[in-house]
Structure formats: C-alpha cells, structure tokens
C-alpha positions in Angstrom: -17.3 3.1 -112.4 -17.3 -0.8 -112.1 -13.1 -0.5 -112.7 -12.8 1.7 -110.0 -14.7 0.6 -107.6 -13.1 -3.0 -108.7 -9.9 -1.5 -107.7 -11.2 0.2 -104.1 -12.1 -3.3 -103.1 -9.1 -5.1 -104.1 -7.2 -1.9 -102.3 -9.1 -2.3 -99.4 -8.3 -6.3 -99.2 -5.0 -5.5 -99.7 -2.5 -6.8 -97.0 -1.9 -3.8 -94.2 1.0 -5.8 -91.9 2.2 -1.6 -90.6 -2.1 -1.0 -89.8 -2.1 -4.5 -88.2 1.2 -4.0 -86.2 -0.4 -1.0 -84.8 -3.8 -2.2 -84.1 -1.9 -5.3 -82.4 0.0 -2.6 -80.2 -3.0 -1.0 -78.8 -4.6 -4.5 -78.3 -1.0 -5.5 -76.1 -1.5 -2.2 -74.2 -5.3 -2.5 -73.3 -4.7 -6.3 -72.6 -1.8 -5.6 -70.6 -3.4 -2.9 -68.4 -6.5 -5.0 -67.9 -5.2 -8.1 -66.8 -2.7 -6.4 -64.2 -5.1 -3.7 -63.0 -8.7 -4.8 -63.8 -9.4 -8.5 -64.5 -10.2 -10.5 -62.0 -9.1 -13.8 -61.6 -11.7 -15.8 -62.4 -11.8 -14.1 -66.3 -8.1 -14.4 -67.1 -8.0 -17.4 -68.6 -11.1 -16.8 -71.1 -10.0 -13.3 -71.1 -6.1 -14.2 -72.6 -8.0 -16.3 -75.6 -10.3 -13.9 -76.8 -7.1 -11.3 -76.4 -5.3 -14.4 -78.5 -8.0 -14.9 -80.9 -8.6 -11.1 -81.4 -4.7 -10.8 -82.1 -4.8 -13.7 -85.0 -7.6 -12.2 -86.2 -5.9 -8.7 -86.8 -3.0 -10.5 -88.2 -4.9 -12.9 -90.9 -7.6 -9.9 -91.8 -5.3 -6.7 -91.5 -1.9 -8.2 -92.2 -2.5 -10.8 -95.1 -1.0 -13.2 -92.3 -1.0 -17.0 -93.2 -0.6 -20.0 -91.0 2.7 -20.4 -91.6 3.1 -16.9 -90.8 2.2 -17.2 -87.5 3.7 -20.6 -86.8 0.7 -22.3 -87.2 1.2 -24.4 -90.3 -0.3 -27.8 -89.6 2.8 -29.3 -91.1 5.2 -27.6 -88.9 3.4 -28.8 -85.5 5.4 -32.2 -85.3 8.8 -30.1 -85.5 7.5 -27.7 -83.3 6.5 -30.4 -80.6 10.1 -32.4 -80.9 12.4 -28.9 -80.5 9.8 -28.1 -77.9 10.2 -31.5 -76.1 14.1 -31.0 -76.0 14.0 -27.8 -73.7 11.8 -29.2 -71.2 14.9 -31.5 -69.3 17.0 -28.1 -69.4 14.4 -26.3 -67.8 14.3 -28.8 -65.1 17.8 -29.3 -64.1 18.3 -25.0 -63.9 15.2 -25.6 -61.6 16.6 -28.2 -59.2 20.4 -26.7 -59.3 18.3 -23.2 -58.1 16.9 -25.3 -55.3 19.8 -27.4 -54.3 22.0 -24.2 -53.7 20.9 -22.4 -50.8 21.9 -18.9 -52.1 19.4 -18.9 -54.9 16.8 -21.3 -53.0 15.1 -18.4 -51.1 14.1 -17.5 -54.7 11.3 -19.8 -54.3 9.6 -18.3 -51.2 7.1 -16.6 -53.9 3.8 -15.5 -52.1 2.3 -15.9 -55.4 2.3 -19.9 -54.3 -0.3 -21.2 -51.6 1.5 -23.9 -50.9 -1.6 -25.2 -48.9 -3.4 -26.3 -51.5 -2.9 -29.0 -54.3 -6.1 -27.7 -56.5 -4.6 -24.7 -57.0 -1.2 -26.1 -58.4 -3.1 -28.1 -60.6 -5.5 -25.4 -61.6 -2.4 -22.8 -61.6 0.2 -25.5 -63.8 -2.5 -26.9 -65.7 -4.7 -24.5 -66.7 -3.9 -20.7 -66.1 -0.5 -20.7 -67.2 -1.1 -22.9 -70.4 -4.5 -21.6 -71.6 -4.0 -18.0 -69.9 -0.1 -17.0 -70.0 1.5 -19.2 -72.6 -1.2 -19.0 -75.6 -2.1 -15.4 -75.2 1.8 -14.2 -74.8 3.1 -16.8 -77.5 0.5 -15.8 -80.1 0.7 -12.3 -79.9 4.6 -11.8 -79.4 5.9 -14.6 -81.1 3.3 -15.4 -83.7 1.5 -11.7 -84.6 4.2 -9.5 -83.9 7.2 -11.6 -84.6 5.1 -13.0 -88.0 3.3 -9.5 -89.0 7.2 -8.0 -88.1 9.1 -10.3 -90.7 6.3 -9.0 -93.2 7.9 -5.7 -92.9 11.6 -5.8 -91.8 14.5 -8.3 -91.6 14.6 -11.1 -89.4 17.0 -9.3 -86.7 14.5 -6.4 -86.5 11.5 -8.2 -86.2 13.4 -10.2 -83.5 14.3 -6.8 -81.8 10.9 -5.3 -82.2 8.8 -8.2 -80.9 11.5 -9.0 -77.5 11.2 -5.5 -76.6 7.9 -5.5 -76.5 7.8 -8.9 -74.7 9.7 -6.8 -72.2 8.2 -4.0 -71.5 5.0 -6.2 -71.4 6.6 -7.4 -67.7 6.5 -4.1 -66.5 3.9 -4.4 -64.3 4.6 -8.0 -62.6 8.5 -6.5 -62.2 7.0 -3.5 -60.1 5.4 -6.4 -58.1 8.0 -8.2 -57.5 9.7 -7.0 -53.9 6.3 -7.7 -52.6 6.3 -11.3 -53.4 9.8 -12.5 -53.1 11.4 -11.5 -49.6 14.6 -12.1 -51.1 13.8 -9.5 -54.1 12.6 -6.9 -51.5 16.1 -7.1 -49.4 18.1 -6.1 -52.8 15.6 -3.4 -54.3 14.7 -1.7 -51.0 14.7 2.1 -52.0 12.9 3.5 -55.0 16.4 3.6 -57.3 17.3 -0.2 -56.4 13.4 -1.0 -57.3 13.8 0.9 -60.4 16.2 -0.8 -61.0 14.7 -4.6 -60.1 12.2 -3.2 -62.8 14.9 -2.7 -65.5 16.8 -5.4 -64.8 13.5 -7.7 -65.2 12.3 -6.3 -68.5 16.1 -6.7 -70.0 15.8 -10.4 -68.4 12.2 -11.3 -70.4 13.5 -9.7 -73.3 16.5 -11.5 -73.8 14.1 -14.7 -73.2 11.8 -13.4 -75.5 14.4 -13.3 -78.1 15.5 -17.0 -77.5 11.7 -17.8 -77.6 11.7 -16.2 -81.3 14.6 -18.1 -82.1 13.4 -21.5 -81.0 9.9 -20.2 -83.0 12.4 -19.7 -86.6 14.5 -22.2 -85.5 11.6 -25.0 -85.8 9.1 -23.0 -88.0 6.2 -23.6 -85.3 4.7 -21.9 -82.5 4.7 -25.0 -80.5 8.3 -24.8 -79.9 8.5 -21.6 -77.9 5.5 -22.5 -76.2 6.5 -26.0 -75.1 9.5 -24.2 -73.4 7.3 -21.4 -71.8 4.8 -23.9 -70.6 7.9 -25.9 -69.0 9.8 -22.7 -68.0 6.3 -21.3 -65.9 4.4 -24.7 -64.6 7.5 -26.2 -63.5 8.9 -23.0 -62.1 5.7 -22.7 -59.9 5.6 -26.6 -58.8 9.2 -26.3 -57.4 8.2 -23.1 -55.5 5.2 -24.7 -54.3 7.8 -27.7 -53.5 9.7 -25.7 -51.6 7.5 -24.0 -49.7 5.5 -27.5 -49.0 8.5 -28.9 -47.8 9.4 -26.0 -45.4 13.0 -26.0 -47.1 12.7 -22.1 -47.1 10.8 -19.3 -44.9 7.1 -19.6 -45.2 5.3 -16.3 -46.3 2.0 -15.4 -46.6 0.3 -16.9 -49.9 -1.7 -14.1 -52.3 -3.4 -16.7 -54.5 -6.7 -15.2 -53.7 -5.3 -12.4 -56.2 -5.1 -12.9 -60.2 -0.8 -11.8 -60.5 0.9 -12.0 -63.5 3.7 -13.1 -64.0 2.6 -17.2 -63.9 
C-alpha cells in the first residue's frame, strides 16, 4: 500500500502545463468579462494583481513553472530592464510623428482622456496602467501562457498560441472604440465597417503581442516587454491628454468617470 500511494502523490505533484493552460484560459475569460462588464473602477487595479497572482500561481503549482519560466529569474531582471529601456525613445518619437501630422493627430481626441485634470494622468500613467494593465496582461500572456506554452510546444507555437489570445483578449475595448475616437467612428460607421474596426484591432494587438513575446525570449525577462507596454500605454495617454490640453485637436466629452480598458 505505502508504494502505491507513494506513487499517487508523486503523480499528483507531477507537472500538469495542458491542466494549467486550461485553468489559465478560464481565468483570462472570467477576468476579461469582469473587468469590461462588471468591475468598477475603483477595484481594477487590486482586481488585475490578484488575477496576476492567481495566474502565477496556476503556472508554478499546476504547470511545474519555474521563475525562469515565466521571466522572472532574478538574474535576468538587469537584461530585461536594459532591452526594456531601449524601446522606450522609439515609442516616443512614433508618438510625436502621430501628433505632428495632422492626418493621424485626430487619433488623440480619445474621450477616454479628461484632459481637465492632472490627478487623473498621474493616477491613470502611474498607477492603473502599470499596476492594473501592464502586470496583469504581461504575466499572464507573456509569462503563464507564453512560459506554460513553451512547456508544451515549440517556440513558434507557443508564440502563436499566446498572441492570439492577446488578441482576442481586446475584443471588448475594440467594440468600444467608435465611441471614443470621433475619427474611429467616421471610418467604422455601419455594423460591417465596425466589424471590421473589431478585426482589424485584434489582428493589430496580436501582432504586438507577438513582438512583446519576442522582446520577452529575446532578453529572457518579463521586464522587457513590460518596459515597452508601460512606455507604449502611459506615454500614449499623456500625448492624448497633451493634445487635448492644448486644444491642438476637437475637444470631446471625457468618460474617465468610467473604468475602460484598453489603458
């Protein structure tokens, strides 16, 4: 008896990466539902890291996931940072080009920005979209899915599987989007243009999701990717609120009051 029940236990320790991927799934969806239909503002941010630390948990309990599995590897944080560090000038100058030509600048007139109010961009730059957005989306796509994915199946698959998902995890900001961007509602008006606004935005995060799992292989650490999420997001919303602050494009009506994502 003590031999078999030796060997239930050591079966039942035993790394599940396919029970973990699947468990991480479900946690996406239900996560994914709240926070666009449910959650209100004020729990997003503790909301996203308890979705975060119930996604590592699954990995590192389920899937026999290591730190260095999920970019995490104390060792690796110093490479992370510096290829993190490089992305952030890019980031920048694609920002200022958008708003120095006036056929993308209307881009900007978000009505996600209040452009009223300065606590809010430091509260929306600072806080929500590092310790909401950026560590909940860059654990669980590019350090639980992508690392629980490699467990299982070759680099370019695990890629594939965890962009996609990234992807279709926008689905419910893209079917937002006409609503906050005047110039997004001009082009999708009609439901097959705004299906299409909807495609066309999922294809868009996955392909960035993919370069975010590069830059996540490419320097071994989840820092990297995040760096460049953190950059692409807070400075994205500071330009708008730029913009709009400066009255350099229409004003619109601010919804800040309202927890979207998408920031």
């Amino acid at each position: 008896m003590a031999p078999a029940r030796a060997a239930l236990d050591a079966a039942r320790r035993a790394p599940r990466p396919g029970l973990a991927l699947a468990l991480t799934v479900v946690l996406a969806v239900a996560v994914n539902l709240a926070v666009g239909l449910v959650v209100p503002a004020a729990l997003y941010v503790p909301g996203a890291l308890l979705a975060a630390l119930a996604a590592a948990w699954i990995a590192v309990r389920v899937g026999g996931c290591g730190a260095r599995d999920l970019g995490l590897a104390r060792a690796d944080l110093g490479r992370g940072l510096r290829y993190g560090a490089v992305t952030v000038a890019p980031v920048a100058a694609v920002l200022a080009l958008g708003v120095a030509l006036p056929a993308t600048r209307e881009l900007f007139a978000d009505r996600r920005v209040d452009q009223h109010s300065v606590a809010v961009l430091l509260y929306v730059t600072l806080v929500r979209i590092p310790l909401g957005t950026v560590v909940l989306e860059e654990t669980l796509f590019r350090g639980v899915l992508l690392g629980l994915g490699l467990r299982r199946w070759s680099r370019g698959v695990a890629v594939a599987w965890s962009s996609l998902l990234f992807g279709l995890w926008h689905v419910l900001p893209a079917r937002g989007l006409p609503g906050f961007n005047p110039l997004v509602a001009s082009v999708s008006q009609g439901t097959l243009r705004h299906l299409l606004a909807i495609v066309l935005a999922v294809v868009g995060t996955a392909l960035a999701g993919a370069l975010f799992c590069w830059l996540r292989l490419r320097a071994r650490s989840l820092l990297a990717p995040a760096v460049l999420h953190l950059a692409a997001n807070s400075l994205a919303y500071a330009t708008a609120w730029a913009v709009l602050r400066a009255g350099w494009s229409p004003a619109v009506e601010s919804s800040a009051g309202r927890l979207v994502t998408g920031w």
